[in-house]
Structure formats: structure tokens, C-alpha cells
N, C-alpha and C positions, 0 to 999 in steps of 0.2 A: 487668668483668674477672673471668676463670677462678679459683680456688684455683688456687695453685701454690707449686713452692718446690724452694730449689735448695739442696745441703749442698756445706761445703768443710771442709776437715781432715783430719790423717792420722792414725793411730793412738795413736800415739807424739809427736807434734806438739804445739804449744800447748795446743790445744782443737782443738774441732770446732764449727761453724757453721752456722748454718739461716736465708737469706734467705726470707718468708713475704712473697706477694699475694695481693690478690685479699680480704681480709677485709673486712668493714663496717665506717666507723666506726661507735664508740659500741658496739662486742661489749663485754661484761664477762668477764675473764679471773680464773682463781681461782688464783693460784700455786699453792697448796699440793696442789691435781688435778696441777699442770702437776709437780711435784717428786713425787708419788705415781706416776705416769706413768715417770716416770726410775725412782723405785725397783722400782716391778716389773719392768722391762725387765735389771733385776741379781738377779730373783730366779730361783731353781732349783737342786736338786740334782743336783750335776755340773757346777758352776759352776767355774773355774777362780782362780787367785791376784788374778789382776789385780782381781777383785769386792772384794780386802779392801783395797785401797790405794785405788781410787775411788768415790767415794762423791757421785755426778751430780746436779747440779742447774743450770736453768736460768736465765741472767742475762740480762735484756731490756736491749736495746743501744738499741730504738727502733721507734717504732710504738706507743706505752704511753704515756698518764699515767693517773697513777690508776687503775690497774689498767682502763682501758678503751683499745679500741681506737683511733685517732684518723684512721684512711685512709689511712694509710703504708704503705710495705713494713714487717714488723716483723722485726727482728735478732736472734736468739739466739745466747749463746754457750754449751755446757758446756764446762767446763774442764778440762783433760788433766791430773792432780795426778803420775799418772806420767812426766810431763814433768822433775821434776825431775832423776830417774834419767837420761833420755834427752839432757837439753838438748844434750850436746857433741855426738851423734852425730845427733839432728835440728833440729839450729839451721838458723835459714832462712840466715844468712850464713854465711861461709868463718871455721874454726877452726884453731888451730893445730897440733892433731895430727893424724896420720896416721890414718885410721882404715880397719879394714879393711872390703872390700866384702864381703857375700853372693851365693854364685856356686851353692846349691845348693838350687833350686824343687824346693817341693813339688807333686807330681802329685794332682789336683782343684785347685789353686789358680790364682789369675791371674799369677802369679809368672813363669814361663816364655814365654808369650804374650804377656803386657804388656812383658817385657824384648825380645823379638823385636819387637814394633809400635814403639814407642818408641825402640828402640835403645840400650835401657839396657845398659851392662855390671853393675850393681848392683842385684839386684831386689829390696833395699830401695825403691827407689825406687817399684816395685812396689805390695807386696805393703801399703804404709802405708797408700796409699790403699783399698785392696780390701781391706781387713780389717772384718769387722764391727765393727767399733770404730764404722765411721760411722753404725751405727742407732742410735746415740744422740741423734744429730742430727734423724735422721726422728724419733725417739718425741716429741723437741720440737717439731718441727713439726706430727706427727701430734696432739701435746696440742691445738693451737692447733684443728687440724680437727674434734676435739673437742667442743671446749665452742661450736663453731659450729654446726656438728649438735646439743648439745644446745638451743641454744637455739629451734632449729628442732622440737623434739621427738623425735630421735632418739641412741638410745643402742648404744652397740657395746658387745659381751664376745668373750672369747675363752677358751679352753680348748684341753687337751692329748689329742689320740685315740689316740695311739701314739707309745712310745718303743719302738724296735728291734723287737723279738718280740712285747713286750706290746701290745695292742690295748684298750683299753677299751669300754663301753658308748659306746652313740649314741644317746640319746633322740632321735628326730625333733620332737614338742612341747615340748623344752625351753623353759620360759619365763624370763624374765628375772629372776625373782627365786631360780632356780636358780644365777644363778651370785654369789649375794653371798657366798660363802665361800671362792670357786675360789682366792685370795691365801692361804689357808692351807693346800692341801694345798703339800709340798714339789715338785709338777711339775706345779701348776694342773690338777692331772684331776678332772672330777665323779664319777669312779668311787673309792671310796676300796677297796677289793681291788685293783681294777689299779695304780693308785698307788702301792698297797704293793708291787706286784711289778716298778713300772717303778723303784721306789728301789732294789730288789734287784739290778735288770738291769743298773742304772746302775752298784753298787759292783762288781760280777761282771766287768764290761769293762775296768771303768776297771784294775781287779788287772792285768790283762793286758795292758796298756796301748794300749786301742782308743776309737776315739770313737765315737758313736752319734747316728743321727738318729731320723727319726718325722714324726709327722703333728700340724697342729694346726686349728682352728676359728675362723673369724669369724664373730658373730651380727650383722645391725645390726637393730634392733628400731625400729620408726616409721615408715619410710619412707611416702612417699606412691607410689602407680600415675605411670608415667612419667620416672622421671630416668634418662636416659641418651638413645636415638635407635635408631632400627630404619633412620633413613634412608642412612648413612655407615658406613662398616665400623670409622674412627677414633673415632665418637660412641656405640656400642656399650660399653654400660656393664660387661656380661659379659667384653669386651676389653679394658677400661682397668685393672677390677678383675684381670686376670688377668697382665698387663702389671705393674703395680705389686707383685704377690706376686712373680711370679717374677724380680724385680730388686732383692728383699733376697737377701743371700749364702748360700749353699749351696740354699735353695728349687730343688726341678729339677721340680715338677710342681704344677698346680691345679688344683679341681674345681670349679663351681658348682652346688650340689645334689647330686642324687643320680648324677651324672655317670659313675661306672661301674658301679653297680647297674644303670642305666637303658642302658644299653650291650648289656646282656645279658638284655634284656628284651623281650618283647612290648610293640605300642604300647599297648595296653590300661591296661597299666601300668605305663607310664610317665609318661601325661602327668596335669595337676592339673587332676580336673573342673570345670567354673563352675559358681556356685549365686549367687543372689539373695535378698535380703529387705531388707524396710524399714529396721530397726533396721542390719544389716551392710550393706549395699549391697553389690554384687560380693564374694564372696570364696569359697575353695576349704577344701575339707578334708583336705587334703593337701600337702605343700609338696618335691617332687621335682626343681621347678625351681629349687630354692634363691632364690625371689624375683625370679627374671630371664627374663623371656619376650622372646624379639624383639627382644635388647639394651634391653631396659627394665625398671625394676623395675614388680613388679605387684603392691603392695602386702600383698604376706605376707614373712616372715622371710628378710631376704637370708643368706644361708648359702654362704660359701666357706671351701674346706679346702686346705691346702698344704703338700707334702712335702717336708725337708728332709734331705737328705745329709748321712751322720757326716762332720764338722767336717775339712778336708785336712790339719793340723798334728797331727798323731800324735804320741807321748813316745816307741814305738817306730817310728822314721821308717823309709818306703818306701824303693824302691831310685829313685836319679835320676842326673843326669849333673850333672858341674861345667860351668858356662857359659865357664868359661873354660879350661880345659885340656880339656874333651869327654870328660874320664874316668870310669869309672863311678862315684858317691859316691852316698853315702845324702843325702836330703832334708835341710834345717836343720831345726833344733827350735826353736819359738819355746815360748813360757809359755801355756799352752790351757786351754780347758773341754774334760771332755767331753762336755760335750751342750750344745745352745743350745735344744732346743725350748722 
């Protein structure tokens, strides 16, 4: 069986939930990576209220003794502490008050389109599920894929290239022991100038009450030549990888490698020449395919990058219609970040 996994929960809801297959028995799992994992996914400058009231960690429901795998599916829950605030207005059962509906979507969100597919009059109903809220659920899950990969030999990092205007450096040979710090700059960039300027850009916006996006980085270091398929257009690892970025919320674009440098480029150079020897067997000196030839990795630095859209809940909200009277009204305002890179 495949890794897979499936998340349920609303925003505002109990929790939120991560059914996990496909794992070995007998993996060894580290909570304390697995809760290290949750905390960084609440760190960053430009984080909004909701960071100081939850405070994420993971409870194994099943698939777990003793901190080892045992060939179950495994069950995670994080727990929604902002639930208590919410209970009356997202209790799963009928309450006794009246409560009133949300009838004014925001423009970039799934909030209008989901009430139209659905037939919601209420996109509450919406917008709970489609809130990033539910990447908490993947970063448990994703924990889990993790320490499976590590024990395989492979390790992932990630960094910040751009928030809004700021752009940072790109080292193309970054190696892996560049990023043991990246948790202490305030927006994970290895640039520390830029950093200092994307903190600036960040308080400059937010005055004016705008959200911001940007660009970010996945390294996976280890891999071996071959995971993914050249033969299936579904088995293309370039596509799975590309697929799964761009179905975290707000992402609208991703690269693998040097994907638009090499766009405007001569073939000359753009492609990674082959070289041999003993000691290294296969390998290149240059890495422009970001690790993926042919829907396959080919054992240098997998490297994808993914752009994400300033966040659709604005403090000073858009112009939109009410769904139920069709009159012009400004979007709701929900409690935001402004930034999530």
C-alpha cells in the first residue's frame, strides 16, 4: 500500500483530523519532531490572533504503541482550543439559539463557489472547511511522512524566497546544513538583509490594512535516482509533487527547478550535464531540473518552489454582494494573518 491520507475538520470545529496509510510497521516515531513540526507551522511575522490562543499538538488516536508504528491506519487529532469560543455556533448538533447566517463572501476565497455547488445559503458552512486552518492536519500528517523518509535517509527543509516586493538570495548549492537556523529568522529566510526588509514590508502593509504573499522552497536531500515513473502521466513525480503544492490554500503557482529561468533560456543552458566516476557514480554539476528528469528523481537536490496569494480575508474587506438579498456589500471579516508564507 501507497502513503496516503485523508484530513477532516473545520476551522472552528472540535479539531481537526489526519487519517494516515500506508506506513510500516515497527517505524519509530519521535513526538517531540511530531509537535516541533506543529510549532513551526504557527511560526512567522505577520501571524495573526488566532497563533496566541492555539497552541497545536498532536494526539495519536491509533496505529501507535510505544511510540512505534504497528501496520494500522494511524489517527491524529489536533485540537481546536478555539472551539470553546465557537461551541454554540459550530456544534455538530441543533442549538437552541438563533444564530445568524454569513451571507457576504469574500472575493479569492471558496466561500461563494462552494455556497453555489453545495447550495448553501450560509457560507459558513463554506468557508470552515476551506480555511487553512486544515494545514494543521497535513503538517501531522506530513510529520508522519517525515520520519519515514528519515529513516530512509532523506531529509526535507524549507525556506522563505519572497514576501511581496522583497525577494531574497537563491543559493543554488545550498546544503543542508544551511538551513539549521532558518527557525530563528522571524520569516525563515536565509537571507538575513532580506529578512530584515520582508519584516519591514510586512509591518508597512499590514498599517494599511493588506495581506501579503510570496514565494517559498522545498529542499528534499537523499533521495535515490528513480521515485516517481516516466511511464504514466499519474505516476510522474513532477506532477504529484506539483499537484499536492498547489492544493494547500492560497498557493496559485509551482516550479520544479529552475523552471522559469530555463523558460527563457537556450537549451545549452538549461539542461544538467552527466558526468561519471567511481567514487560518485552518475551525477551532474549543476541542478536546474530541481532533481526531476522524466517524472523521476535523479538523484541530486529535489527543489520545488510555490507561490502563494495575499491571504482573501482582508481587515479592510473588498467590495461583494450579499448572497441573499444580491445587494452590493463589502466582504465579512473574519480574525487573519497577514501573511502565511
Amino acid at each position: 500500500m501507497s502513503f496516503r491520507f485523508v484530513t477532516a475538520g473545520e476551522s472552528h470545529g472540535p479539531g481537526l483530523t489526519a487519517i494516515v496509510e500506508g506506513l510500516p510497521a515497527g517505524l519509530e516515531l519521535d513526538h517531540g519532531r511530531l509537535n516541533a513540526d506543529m510549532a513551526r507551522r504557527q511560526l512567522g511575522h505577520g501571524r495573526g490572533g488566532r497563533m496566541k490562543i492555539e497552541h497545536d499538538s498532536v494526539e495519536v488516536r491509533s496505529g501507535v504503541r510505544h511510540g512505534r508504528t504497528i501496520g494500522g491506519p494511524v489517527a491524529l487529532l489536533v485540537a481546536n482550543r478555539d472551539y470553546a469560543n465557537w461551541e454554540e455556533r459550530m456544534n455538530p448538533w441543533p442549538v437552541e439559539a438563533e444564530l445568524a447566517e454569513s451571507h457576504l463572501p469574500r472575493p479569492g476565497h471558496a466561500d461563494l463557489v462552494g455556497a453555489q455547488k453545495y447550495g448553501h445559503t450560509d457560507v459558513r458552512n463554506v468557508l470552515e472547511r476551506a480555511s487553512a486552518r486544515e494545514t494543521a492536519a497535513r503538517v501531522a500528517a506530513g510529520g508522519l511522512a517525515k520520519e519515514l523518509l528519515r529513516a530512509l535517509g532523506v531529509e526535507v527543509r524549507s525556506h522563505v524566497l519572497r514576501i511581496a516586493s522583497v525577494e531574497a538570495l537563491a543559493p543554488h548549492d545550498l546544503p543542508i546544513e544551511a538551513f539549521d537556523a532558518v527557525d530563528d529568522s522571524p520569516v525563515r529566510c536565509l537571507d538575513p538583509d532580506a529578512a530584515e526588509r520582508m519584516v519591514e514590508e510586512i509591518n508597512r502593509l499590514r498599517k494599511v490594512n493588506e495581506s501579503l504573499g510570496g514565494v517559498f522552497e522545498v529542499r528534499a536531500f537523499g533521495l535515490v535516482p528513480g521515485i516517481g515513473s516516466h511511464v504514466s502521466w499519474d505516476g510522474r513525480l513532477d506532477g504529484r509533487l506539483a499537484a499536492a503544492m498547489v492544493s494547500i490554500q492560497a498557493v496559485k503557482g509551482v516550479s520544479v527547478g529552475e523552471a522559469w529561468e530555463v523558460a527563457a533560456s537556450p537549451g545549452s543552458e538549461s539542461h544538467d550535464e552527466i558526468f561519471h566516476s567511481p567514487e560518485r557514480g552518475y551525477y551532474r554539476e549543476t541542478n536546474r531540473a530541481g532533481g526531476v528528469e522524466g517524472g523521476m528523481s535523479n538523484g541530486e537536490v529535489l527543489i520545488v518552489r510555490a507561490a502563494l496569494k495575499p491571504i482573501s480575508t482582508l481587515t479592510k474587506p473588498l467590495r461583494s454582494v450579499d448572497i441573499e438579498t444580491r445587494e452590493p456589500a463589502q466582504a465579512m471579516r473574519e480574525r487573519t494573518d497577514s501573511t502565511v508564507v
